[in-house]
Chimera marker file (.cmm) of the C-alpha trace (Angstrom):
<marker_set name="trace">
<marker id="1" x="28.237" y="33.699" z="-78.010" r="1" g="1" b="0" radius="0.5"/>
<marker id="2" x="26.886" y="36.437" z="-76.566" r="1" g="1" b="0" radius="0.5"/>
<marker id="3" x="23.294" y="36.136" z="-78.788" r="1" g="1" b="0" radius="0.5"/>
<marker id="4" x="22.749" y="32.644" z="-77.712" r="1" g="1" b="0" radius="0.5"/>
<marker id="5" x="23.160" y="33.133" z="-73.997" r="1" g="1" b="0" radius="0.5"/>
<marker id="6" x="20.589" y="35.972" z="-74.830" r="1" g="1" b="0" radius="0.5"/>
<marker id="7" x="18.232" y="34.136" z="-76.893" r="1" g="1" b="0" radius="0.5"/>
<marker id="8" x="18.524" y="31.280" z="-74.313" r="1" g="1" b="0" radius="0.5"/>
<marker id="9" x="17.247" y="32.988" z="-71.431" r="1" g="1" b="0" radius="0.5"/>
<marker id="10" x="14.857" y="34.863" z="-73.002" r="1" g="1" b="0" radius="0.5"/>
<marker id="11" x="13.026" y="31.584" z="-74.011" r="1" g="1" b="0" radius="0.5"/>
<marker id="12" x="13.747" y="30.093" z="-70.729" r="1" g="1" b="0" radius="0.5"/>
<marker id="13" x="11.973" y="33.116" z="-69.327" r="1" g="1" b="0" radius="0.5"/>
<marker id="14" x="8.656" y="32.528" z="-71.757" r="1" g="1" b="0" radius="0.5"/>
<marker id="15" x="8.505" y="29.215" z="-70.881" r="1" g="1" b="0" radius="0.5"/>
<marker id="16" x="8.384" y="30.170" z="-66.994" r="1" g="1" b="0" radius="0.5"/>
<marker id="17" x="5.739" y="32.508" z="-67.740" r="1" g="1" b="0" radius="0.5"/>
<marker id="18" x="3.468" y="30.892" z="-69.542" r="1" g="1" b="0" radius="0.5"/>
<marker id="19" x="3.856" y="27.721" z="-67.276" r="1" g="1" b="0" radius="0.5"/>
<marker id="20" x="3.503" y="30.181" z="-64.443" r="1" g="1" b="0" radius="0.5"/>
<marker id="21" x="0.305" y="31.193" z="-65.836" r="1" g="1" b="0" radius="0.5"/>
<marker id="22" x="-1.312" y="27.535" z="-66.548" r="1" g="1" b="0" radius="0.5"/>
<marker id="23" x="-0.106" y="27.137" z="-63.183" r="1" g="1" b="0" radius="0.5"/>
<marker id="24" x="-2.488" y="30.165" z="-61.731" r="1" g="1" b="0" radius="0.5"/>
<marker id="25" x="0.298" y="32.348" z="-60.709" r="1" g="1" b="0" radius="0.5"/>
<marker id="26" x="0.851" y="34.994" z="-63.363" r="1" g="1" b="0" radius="0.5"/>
<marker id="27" x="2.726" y="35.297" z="-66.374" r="1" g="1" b="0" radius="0.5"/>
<marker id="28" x="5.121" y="38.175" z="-64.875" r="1" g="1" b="0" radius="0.5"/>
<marker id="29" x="5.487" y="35.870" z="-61.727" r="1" g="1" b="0" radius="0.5"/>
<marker id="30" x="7.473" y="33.056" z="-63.860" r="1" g="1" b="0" radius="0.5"/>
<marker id="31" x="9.497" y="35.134" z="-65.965" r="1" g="1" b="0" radius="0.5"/>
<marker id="32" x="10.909" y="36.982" z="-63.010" r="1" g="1" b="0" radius="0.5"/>
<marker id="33" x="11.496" y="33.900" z="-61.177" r="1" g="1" b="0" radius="0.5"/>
<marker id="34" x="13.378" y="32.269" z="-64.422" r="1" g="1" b="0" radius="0.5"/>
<marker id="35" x="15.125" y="35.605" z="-65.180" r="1" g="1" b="0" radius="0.5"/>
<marker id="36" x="16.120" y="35.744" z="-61.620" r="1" g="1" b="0" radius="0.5"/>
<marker id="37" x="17.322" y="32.015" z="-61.759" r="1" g="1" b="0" radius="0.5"/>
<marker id="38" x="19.577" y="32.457" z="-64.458" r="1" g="1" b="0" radius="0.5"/>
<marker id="39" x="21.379" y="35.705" z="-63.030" r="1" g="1" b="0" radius="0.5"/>
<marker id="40" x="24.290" y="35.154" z="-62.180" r="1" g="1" b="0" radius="0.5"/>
<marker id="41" x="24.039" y="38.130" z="-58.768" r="1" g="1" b="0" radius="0.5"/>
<marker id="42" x="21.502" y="40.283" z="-57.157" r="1" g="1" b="0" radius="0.5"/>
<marker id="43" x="19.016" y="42.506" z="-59.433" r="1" g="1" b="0" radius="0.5"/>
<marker id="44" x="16.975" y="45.503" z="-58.438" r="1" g="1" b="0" radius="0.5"/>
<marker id="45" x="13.657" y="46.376" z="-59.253" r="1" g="1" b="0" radius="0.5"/>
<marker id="46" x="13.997" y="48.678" z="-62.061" r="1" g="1" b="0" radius="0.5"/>
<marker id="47" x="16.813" y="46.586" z="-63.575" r="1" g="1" b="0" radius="0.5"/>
<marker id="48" x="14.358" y="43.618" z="-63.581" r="1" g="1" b="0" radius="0.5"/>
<marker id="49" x="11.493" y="45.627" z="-65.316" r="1" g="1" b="0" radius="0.5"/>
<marker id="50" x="14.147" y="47.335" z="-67.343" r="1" g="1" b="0" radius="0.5"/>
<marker id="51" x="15.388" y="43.812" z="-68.970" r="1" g="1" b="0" radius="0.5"/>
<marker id="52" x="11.753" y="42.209" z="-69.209" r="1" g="1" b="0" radius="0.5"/>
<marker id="53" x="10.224" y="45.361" z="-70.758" r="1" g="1" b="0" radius="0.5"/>
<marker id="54" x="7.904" y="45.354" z="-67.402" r="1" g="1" b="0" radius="0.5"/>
<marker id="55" x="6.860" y="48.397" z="-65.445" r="1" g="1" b="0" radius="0.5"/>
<marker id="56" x="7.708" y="48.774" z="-62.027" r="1" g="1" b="0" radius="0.5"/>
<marker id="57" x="4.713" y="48.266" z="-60.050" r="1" g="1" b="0" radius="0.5"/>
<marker id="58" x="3.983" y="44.977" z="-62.171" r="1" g="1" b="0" radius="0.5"/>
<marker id="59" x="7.642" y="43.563" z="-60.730" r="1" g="1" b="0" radius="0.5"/>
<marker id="60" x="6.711" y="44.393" z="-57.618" r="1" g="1" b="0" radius="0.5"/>
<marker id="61" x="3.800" y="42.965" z="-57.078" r="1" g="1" b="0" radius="0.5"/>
<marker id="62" x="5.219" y="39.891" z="-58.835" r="1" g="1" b="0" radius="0.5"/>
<marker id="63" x="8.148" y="40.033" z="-56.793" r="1" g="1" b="0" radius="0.5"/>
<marker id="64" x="6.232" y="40.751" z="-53.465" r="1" g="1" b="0" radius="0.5"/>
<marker id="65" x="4.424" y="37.194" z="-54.155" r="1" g="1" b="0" radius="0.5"/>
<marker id="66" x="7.684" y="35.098" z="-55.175" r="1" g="1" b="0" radius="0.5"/>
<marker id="67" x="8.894" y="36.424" z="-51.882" r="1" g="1" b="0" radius="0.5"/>
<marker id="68" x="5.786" y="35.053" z="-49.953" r="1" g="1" b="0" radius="0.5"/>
<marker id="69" x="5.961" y="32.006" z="-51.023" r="1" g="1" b="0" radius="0.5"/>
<marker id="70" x="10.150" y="31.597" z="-50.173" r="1" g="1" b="0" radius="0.5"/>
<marker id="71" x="11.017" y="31.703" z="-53.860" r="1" g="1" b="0" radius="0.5"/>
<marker id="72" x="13.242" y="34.720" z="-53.647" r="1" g="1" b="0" radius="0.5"/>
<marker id="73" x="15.334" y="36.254" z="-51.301" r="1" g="1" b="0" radius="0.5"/>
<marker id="74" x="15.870" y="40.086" z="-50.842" r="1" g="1" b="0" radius="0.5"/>
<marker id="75" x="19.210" y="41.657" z="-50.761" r="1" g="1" b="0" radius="0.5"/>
<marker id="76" x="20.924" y="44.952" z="-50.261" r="1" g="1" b="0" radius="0.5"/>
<marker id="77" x="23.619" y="46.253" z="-51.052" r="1" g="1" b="0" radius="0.5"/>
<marker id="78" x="25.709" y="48.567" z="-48.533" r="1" g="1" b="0" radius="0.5"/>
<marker id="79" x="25.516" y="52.541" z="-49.596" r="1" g="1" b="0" radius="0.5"/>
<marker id="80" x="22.355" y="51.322" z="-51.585" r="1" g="1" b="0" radius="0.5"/>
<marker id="81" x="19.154" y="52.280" z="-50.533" r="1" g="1" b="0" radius="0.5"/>
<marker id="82" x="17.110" y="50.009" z="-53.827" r="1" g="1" b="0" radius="0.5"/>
<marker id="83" x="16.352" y="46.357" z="-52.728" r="1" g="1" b="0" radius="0.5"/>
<marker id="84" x="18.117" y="43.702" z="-54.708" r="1" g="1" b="0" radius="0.5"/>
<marker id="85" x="16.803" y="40.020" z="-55.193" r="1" g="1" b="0" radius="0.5"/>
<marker id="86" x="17.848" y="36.620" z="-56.000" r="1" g="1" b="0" radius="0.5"/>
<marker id="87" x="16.090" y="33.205" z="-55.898" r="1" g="1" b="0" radius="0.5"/>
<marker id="88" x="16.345" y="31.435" z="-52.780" r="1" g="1" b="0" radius="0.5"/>
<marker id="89" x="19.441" y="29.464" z="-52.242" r="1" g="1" b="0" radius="0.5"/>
<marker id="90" x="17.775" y="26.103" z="-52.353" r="1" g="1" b="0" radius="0.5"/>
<marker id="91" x="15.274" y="26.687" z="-55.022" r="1" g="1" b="0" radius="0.5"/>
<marker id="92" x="14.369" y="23.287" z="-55.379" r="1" g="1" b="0" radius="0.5"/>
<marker id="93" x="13.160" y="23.113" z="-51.769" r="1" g="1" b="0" radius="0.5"/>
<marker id="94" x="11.810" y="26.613" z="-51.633" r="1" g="1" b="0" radius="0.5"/>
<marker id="95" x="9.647" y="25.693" z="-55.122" r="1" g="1" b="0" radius="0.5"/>
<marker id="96" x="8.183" y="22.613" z="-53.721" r="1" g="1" b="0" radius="0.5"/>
<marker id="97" x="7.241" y="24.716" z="-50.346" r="1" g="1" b="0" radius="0.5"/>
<marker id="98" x="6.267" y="27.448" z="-52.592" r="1" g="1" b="0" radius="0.5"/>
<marker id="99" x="3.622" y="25.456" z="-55.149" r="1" g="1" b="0" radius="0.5"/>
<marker id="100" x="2.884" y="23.466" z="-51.706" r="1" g="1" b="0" radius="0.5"/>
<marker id="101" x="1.925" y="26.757" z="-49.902" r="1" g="1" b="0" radius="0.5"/>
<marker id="102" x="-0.332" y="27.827" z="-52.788" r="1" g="1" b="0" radius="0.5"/>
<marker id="103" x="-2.165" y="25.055" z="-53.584" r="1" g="1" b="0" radius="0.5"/>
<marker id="104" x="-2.633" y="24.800" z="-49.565" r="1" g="1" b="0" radius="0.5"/>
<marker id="105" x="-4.503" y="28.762" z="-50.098" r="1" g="1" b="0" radius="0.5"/>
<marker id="106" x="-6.327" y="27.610" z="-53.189" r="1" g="1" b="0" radius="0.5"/>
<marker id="107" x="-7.791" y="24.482" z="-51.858" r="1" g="1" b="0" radius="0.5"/>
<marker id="108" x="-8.656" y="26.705" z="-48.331" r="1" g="1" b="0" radius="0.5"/>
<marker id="109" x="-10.908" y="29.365" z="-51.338" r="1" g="1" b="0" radius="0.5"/>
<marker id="110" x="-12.402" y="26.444" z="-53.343" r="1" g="1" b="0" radius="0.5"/>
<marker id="111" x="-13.394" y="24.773" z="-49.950" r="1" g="1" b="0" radius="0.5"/>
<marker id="112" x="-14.907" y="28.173" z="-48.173" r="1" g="1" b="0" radius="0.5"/>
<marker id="113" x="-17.012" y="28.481" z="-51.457" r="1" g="1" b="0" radius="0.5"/>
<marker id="114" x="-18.163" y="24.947" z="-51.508" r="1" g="1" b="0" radius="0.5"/>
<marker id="115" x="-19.052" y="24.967" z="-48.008" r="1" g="1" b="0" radius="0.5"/>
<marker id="116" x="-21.143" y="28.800" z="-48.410" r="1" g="1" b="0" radius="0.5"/>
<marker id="117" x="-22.932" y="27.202" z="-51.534" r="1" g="1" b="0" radius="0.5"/>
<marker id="118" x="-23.437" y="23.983" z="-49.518" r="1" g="1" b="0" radius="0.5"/>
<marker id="119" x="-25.086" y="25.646" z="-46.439" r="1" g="1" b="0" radius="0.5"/>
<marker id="120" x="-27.474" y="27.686" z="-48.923" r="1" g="1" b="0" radius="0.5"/>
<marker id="121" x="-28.594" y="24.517" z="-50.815" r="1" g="1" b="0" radius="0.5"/>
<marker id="122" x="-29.336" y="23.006" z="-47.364" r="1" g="1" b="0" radius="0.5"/>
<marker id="123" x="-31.087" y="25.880" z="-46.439" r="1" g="1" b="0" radius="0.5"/>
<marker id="124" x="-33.216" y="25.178" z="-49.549" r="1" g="1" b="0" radius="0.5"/>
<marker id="125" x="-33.889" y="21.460" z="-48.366" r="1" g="1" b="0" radius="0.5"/>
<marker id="126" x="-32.393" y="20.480" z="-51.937" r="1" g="1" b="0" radius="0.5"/>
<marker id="127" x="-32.349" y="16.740" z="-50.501" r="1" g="1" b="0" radius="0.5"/>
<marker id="128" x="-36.024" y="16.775" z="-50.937" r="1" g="1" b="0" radius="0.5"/>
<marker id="129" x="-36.391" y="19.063" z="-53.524" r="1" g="1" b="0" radius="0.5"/>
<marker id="130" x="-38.149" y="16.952" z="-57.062" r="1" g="1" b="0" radius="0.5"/>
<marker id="131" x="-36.793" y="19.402" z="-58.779" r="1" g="1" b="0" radius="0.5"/>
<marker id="132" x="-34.421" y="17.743" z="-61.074" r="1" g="1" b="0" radius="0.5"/>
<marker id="133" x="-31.574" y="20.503" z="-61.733" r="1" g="1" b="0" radius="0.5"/>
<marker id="134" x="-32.001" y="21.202" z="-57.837" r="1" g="1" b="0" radius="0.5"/>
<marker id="135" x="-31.378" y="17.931" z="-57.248" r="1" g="1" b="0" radius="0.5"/>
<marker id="136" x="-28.472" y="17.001" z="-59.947" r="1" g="1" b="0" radius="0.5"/>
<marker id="137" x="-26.711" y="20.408" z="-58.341" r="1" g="1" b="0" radius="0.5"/>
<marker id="138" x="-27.073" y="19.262" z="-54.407" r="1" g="1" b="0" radius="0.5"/>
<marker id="139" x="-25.366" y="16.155" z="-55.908" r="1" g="1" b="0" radius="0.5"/>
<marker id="140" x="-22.652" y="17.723" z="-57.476" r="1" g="1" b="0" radius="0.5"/>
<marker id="141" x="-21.704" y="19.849" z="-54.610" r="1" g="1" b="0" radius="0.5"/>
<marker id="142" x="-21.849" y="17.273" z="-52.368" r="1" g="1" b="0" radius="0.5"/>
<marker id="143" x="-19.133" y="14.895" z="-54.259" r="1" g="1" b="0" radius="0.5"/>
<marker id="144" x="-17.188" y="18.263" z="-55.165" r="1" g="1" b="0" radius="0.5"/>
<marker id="145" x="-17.006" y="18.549" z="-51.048" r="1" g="1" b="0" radius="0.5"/>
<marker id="146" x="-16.434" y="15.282" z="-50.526" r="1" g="1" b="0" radius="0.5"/>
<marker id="147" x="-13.085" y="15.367" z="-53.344" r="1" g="1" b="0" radius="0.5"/>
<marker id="148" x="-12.160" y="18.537" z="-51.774" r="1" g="1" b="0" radius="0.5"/>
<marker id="149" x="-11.671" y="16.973" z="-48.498" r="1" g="1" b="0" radius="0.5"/>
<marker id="150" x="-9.602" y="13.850" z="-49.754" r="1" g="1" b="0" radius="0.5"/>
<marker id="151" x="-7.463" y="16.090" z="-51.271" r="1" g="1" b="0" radius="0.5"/>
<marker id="152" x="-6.934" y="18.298" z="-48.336" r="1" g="1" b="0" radius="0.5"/>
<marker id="153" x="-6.596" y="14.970" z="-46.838" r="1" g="1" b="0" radius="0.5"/>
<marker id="154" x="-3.403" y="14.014" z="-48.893" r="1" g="1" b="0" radius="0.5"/>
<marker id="155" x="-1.748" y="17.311" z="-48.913" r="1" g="1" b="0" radius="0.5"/>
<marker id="156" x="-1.780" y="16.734" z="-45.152" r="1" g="1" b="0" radius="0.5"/>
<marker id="157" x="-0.538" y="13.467" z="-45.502" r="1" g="1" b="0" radius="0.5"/>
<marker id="158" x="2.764" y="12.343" z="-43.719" r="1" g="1" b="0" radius="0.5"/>
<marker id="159" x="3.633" y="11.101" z="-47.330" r="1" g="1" b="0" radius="0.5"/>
<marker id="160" x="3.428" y="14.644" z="-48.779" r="1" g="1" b="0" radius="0.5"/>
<marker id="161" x="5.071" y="15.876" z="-45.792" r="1" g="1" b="0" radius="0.5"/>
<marker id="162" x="8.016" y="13.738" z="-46.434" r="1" g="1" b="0" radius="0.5"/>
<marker id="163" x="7.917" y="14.970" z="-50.227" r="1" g="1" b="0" radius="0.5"/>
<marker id="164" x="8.496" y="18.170" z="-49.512" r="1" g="1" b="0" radius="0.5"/>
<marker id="165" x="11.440" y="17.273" z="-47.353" r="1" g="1" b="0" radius="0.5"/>
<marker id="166" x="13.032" y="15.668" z="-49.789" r="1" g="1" b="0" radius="0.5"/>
<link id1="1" id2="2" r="1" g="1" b="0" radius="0.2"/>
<link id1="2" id2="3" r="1" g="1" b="0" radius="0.2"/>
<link id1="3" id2="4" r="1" g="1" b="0" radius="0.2"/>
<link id1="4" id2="5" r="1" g="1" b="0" radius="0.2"/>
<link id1="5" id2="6" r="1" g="1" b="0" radius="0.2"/>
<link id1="6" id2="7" r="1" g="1" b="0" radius="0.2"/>
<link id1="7" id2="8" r="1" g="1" b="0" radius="0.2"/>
<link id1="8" id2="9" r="1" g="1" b="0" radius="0.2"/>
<link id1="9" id2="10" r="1" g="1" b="0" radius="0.2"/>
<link id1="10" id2="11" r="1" g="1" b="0" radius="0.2"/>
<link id1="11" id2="12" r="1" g="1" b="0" radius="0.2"/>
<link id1="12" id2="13" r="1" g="1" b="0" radius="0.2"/>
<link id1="13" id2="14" r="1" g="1" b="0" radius="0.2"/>
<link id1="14" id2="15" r="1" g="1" b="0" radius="0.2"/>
<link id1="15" id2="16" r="1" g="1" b="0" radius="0.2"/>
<link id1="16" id2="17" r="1" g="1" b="0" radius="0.2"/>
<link id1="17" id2="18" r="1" g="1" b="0" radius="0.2"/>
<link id1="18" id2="19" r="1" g="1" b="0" radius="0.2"/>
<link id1="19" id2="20" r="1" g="1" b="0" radius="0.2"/>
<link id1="20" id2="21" r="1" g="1" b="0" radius="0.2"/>
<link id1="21" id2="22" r="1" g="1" b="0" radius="0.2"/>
<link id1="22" id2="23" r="1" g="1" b="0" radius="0.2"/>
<link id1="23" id2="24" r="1" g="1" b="0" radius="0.2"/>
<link id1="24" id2="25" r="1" g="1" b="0" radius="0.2"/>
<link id1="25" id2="26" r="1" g="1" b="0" radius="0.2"/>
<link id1="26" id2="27" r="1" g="1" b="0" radius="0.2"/>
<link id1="27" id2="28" r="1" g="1" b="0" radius="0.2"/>
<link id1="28" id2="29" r="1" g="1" b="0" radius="0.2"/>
<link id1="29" id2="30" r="1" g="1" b="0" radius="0.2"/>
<link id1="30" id2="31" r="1" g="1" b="0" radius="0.2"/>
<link id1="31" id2="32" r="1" g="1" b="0" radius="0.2"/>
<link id1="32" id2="33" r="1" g="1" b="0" radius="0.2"/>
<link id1="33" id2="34" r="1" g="1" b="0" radius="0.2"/>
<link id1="34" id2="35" r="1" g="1" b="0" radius="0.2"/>
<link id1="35" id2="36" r="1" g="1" b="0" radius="0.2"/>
<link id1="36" id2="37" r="1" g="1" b="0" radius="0.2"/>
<link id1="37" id2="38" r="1" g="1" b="0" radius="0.2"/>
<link id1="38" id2="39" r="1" g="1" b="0" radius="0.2"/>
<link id1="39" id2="40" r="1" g="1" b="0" radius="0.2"/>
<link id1="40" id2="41" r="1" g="1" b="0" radius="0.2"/>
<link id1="41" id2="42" r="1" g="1" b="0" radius="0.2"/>
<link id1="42" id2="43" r="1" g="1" b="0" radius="0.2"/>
<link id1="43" id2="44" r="1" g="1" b="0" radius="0.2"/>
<link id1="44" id2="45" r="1" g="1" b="0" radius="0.2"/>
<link id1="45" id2="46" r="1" g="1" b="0" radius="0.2"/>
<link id1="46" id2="47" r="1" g="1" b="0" radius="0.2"/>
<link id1="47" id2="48" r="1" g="1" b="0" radius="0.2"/>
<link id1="48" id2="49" r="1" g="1" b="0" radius="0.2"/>
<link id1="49" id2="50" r="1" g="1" b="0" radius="0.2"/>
<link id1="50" id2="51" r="1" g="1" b="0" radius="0.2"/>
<link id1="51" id2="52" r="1" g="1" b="0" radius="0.2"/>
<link id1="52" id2="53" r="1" g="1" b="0" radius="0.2"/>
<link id1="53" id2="54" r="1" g="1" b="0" radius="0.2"/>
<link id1="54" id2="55" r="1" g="1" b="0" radius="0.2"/>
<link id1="55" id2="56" r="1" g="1" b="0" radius="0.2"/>
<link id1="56" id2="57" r="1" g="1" b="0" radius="0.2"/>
<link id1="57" id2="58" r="1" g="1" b="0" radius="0.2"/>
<link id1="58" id2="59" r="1" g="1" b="0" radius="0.2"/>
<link id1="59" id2="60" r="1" g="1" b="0" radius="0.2"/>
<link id1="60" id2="61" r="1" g="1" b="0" radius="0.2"/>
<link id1="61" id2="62" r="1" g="1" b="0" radius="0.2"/>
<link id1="62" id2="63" r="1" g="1" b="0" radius="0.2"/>
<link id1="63" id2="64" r="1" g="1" b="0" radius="0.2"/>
<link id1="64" id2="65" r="1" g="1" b="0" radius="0.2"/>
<link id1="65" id2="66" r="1" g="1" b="0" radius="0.2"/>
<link id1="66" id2="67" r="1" g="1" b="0" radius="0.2"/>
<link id1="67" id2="68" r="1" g="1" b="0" radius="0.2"/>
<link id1="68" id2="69" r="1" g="1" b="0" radius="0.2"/>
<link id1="69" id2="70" r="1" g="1" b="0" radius="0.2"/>
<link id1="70" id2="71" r="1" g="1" b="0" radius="0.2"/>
<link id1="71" id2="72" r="1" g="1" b="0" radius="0.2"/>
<link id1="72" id2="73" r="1" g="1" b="0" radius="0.2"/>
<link id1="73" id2="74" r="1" g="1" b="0" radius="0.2"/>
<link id1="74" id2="75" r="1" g="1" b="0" radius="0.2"/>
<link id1="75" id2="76" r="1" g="1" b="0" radius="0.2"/>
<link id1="76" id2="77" r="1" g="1" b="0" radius="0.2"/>
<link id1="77" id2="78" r="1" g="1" b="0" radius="0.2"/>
<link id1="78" id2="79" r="1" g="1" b="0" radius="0.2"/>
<link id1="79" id2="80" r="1" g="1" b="0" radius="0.2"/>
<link id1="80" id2="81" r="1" g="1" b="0" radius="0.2"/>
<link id1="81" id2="82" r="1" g="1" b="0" radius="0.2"/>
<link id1="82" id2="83" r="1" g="1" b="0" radius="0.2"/>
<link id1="83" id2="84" r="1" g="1" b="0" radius="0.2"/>
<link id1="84" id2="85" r="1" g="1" b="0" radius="0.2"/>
<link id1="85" id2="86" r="1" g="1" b="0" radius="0.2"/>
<link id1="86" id2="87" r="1" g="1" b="0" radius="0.2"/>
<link id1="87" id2="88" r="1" g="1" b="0" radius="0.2"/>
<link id1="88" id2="89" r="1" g="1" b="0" radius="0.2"/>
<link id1="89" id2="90" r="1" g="1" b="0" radius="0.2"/>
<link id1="90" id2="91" r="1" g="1" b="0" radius="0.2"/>
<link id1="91" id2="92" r="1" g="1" b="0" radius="0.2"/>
<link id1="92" id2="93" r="1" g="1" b="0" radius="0.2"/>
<link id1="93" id2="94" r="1" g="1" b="0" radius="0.2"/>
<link id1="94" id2="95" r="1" g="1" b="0" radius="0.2"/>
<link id1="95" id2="96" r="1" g="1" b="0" radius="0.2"/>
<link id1="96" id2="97" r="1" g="1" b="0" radius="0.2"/>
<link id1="97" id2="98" r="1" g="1" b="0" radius="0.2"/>
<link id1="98" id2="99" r="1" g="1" b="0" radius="0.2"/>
<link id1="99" id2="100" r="1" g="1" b="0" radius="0.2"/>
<link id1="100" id2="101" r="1" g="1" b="0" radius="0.2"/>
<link id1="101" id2="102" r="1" g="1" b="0" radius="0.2"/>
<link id1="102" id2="103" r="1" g="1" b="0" radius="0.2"/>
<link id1="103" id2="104" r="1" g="1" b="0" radius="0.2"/>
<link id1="104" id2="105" r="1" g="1" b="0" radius="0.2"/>
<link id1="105" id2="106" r="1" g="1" b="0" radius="0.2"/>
<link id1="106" id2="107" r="1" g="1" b="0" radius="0.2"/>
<link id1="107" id2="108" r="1" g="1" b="0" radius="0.2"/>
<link id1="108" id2="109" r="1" g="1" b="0" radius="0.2"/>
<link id1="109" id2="110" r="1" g="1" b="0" radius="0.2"/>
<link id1="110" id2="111" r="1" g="1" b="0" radius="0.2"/>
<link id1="111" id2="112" r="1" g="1" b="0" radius="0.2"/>
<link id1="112" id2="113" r="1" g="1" b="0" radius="0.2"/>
<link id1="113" id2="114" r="1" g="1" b="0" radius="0.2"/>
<link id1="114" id2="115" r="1" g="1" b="0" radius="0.2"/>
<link id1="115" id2="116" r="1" g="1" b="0" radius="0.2"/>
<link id1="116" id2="117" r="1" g="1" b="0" radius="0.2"/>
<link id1="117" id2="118" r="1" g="1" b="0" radius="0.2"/>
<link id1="118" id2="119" r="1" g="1" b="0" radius="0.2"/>
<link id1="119" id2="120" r="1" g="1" b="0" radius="0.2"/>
<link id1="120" id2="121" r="1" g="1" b="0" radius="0.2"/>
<link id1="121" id2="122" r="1" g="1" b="0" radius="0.2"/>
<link id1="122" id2="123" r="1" g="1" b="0" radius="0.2"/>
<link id1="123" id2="124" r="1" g="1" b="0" radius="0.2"/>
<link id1="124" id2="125" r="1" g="1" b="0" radius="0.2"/>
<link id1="125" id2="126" r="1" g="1" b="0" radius="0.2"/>
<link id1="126" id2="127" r="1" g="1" b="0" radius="0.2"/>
<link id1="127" id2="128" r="1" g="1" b="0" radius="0.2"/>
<link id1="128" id2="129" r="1" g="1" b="0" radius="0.2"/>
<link id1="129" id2="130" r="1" g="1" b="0" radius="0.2"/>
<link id1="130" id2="131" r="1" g="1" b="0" radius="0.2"/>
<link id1="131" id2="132" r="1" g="1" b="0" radius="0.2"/>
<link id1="132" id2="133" r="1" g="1" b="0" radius="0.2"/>
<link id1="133" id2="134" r="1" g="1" b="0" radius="0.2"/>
<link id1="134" id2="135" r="1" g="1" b="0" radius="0.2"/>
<link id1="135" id2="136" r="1" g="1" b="0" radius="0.2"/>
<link id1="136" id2="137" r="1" g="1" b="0" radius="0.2"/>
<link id1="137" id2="138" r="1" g="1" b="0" radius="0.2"/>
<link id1="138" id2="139" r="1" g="1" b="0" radius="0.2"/>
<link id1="139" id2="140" r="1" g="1" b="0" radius="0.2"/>
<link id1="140" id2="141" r="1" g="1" b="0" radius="0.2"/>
<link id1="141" id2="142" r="1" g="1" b="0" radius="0.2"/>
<link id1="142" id2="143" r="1" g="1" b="0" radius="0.2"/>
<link id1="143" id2="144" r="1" g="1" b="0" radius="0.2"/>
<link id1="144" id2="145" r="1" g="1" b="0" radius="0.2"/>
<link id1="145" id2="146" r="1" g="1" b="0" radius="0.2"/>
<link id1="146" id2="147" r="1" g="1" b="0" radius="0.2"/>
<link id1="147" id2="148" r="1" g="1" b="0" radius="0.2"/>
<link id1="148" id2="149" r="1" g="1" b="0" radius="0.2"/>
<link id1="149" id2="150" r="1" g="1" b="0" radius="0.2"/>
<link id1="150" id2="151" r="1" g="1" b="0" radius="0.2"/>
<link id1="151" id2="152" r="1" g="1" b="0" radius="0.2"/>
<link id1="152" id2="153" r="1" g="1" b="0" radius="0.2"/>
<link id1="153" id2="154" r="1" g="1" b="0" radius="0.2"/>
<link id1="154" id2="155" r="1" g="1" b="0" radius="0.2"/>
<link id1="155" id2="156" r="1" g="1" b="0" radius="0.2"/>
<link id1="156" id2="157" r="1" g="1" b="0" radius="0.2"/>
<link id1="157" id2="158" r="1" g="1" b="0" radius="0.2"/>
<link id1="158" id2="159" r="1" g="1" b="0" radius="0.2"/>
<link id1="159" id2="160" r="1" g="1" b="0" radius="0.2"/>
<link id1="160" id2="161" r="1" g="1" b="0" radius="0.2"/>
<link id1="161" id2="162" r="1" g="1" b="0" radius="0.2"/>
<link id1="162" id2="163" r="1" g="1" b="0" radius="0.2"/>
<link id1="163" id2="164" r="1" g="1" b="0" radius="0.2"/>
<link id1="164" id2="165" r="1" g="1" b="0" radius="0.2"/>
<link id1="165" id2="166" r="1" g="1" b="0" radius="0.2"/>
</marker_set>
C-alpha cells in the first residue's frame, strides 16, 4: 500500500508542476505546493529538496514565492532553529488570492510595457505615418491597450471581488 500512496503523490506532484509552469509560475513552484498539500505535517527545507531530488536554493526560492502569494505558511518547531512549512490552512481561499495576486502583477508588467511602447510610437507620430507596418503596429498596440484595460477593468470588478470571497 505503501507504493501506491508513493506513486500517487509523485504524479500528483508532476501534474502541479507542469500546470504550475503553463500557468507562468515555475515547475518547482507546483510540485512543492502539491508535495506540501499532501503532507500530512510541517516539512523543512532540506527535507523538501531531499524528497523532490531539488537543491536547496531552488526550494527556497520556490518556497519564498508560494509564501508571497499566501499559499504556504511557515512553521517552527520549538528547540529547532530550520523553518518548517505547510500550505495555508484554507488553501482554496489562499489559491484564488494567490493566482488573483499574480495575474494582478502580470497585467501591472504587460500594461507598463504597452504604455512605454505606446508613448514611443506617439513620439513617432505613427497616426500619420503612410507607412504601412508603422501603421498596422500603432493599431495593434492601441487595441492591445485598450484589452489590457478591460481586463484590468474586470479583475477590479465587484463581481471578481465577490469571487474571491467565495
Amino acid at each position: 500500500m505503501k507504493k501506491i500512496t508513493s506513486e500517487i503523490r509523485a504524479r500528483l506532484v508532476e501534474v502541479g508542476g507542469r500546470t504550475s509552469q503553463d500557468l507562468g509560475l515555475g515547475r518547482i513552484v507546483g510540485q512543492i505546493l502539491v508535495y506540501l498539500y499532501l503532507r500530512n505535517g510541517d516539512c523543512s527545507l532540506d527535507q523538501i529538496g531531499e524528497d523532490l531530488g531539488l537543491s536547496k536554493a531552488s526550494v527556497s526560492v520556490a518556497v519564498r514565492q508560494l509564501e508571497s502569494l499566501g499559499l504556504l505558511r511557515r512553521a517552527w518547531k520549538k528547540g529547532d532553529r530550520k523553518g518548517y512549512y505547510r500550505t495555508a490552512d484554507d488553501i482554496g481561499t489562499a489559491l484564488q488570492n494567490g493566482l488573483f495576486a499574480f495575474i494582478r502583477q502580470k497585467m501591472q508588467a504587460v500594461g507598463t510595457e504597452l504604455d512605454y511602447v505606446n508613448e514611443m510610437i506617439e513620439k513617432a507620430d505613427a497616426s500619420s505615418n503612410t507607412d504601412p507596418d508603422t501603421q498596422f503596429l500603432y493599431n495593434r498596440i492601441k487595441r492591445a491597450k485598450l484589452l489590457h484595460d478591460q481586463v484590468g477593468q474586470t479583475l477590479e470588478s465587484p463581481l471578481m471581488k465577490v469571487f474571491l470571497k467565495a
